[in-house]
N, C-alpha and C positions, 0 to 999 in steps of 0.2 A: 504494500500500500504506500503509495505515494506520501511525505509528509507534507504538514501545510504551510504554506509561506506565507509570513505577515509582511506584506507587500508599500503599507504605511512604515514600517521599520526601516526597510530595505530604501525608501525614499529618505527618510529622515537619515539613514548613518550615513547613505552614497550621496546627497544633496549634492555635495560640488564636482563632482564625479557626472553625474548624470545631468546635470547643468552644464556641465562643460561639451557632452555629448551633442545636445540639444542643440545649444546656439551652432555649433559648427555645423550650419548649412551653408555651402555652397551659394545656391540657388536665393536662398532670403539675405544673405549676404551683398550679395551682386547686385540688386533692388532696395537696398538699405532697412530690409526688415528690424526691428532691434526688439528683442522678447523681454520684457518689461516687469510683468510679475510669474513668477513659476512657481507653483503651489501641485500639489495633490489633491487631483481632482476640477484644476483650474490652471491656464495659462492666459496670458495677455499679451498682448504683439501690435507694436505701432509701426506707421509706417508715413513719411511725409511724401506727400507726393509731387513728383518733380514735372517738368512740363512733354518729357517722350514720354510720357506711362498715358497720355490720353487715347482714345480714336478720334474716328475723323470729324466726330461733332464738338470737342477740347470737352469732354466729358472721360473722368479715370476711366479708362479702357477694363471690362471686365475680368478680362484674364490678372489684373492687378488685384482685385477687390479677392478673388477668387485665390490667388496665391498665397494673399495675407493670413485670409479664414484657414487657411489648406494648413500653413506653418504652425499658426495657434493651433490647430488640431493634434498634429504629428506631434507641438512640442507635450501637449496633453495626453496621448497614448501614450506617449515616451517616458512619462515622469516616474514610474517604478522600475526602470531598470528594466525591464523588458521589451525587447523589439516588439514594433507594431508597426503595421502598413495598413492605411488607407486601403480598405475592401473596398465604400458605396459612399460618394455624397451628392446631396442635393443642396443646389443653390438657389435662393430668389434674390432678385437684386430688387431694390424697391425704391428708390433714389440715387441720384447720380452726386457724384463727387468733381473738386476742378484740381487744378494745381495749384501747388503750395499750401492744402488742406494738410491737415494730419490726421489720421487715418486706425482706427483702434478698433483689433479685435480680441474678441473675449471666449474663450473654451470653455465651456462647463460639460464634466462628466455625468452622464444623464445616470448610466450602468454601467459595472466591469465584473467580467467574471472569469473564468482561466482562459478563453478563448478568443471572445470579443469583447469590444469596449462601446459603444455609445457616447457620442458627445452634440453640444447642440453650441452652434459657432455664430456668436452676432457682432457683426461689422457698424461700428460707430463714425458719424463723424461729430463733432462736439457731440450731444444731448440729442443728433436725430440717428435711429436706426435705419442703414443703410442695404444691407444685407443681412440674412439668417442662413446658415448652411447646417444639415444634419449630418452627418459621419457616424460611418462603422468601422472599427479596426479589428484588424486579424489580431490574436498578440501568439506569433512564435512560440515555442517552447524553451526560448534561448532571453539569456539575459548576458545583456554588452556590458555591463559589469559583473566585478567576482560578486558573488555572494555568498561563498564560502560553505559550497555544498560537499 
């Protein structure tokens, strides 16, 4: 029988460990993502937006609004030291954003359980909701830190 892994421990002792894991995207890097609060169970991630990230109407281009939601999510699956990949998300966009907004999304873990995760992902700009994404993650049976099994 498998033993049980308290997965809030594993967050709390590996914090800067698995923090460190997190921010090293590539990708949210290179767009000036910067993840803002990291908690269990909750990420945050802002993003100021510059004047190439629009389309052709000088409206943030949706694949920005969408990267942002995406990064907060992954950094939210990720926060107990367990790989986890984006299975399924859905996005509405419900307002448009311009350049030089700053741009904040917020993770909340809906459910977690040994295999998926649940999260619901909303895109701010000051005080209006701009977007809402839902996400499922896979979470592997591997953990990118030791945990001392």
């Amino acid at each position: 029988m498998r033993k049980r892994i308290d997965e809030d421990q594993i967050y709390e002792k590996n914090y800067e460990q698995i923090l460190n894991h997190v921010k090293n995207d590539p990708y949210a890097q290179s767009i000036g993502i910067q993840l803002s609060k990291f908690e269990a169970g909750f990420t945050e991630a802002i993003l100021e937006v510059k004047s190439h990230m629009v389309n052709a109407y000088g409206t943030v281009h949706g694949a920005i609004i969408y990267a942002l939601a995406d990064y907060a999510f992954t950094a939210a699956c990720n926060a107990y030291g367990k790989t986890s990949l984006g299975v399924n998300t859905t996005i509405q966009f419900m307002e448009s954003a311009k350049p030089g907004e700053e741009l904040v999304a917020r993770a909340t873990e809906v459910k977690r359980n040994f295999r998926t995760g649940f999260y619901r992902i909303e895109v701010f700009h000051e005080d209006n909701l701009i977007a809402t994404m839902e996400a499922m993650s896979y979470r592997k049976d591997h953990y990118f830190i030791d945990i001392g099994e």
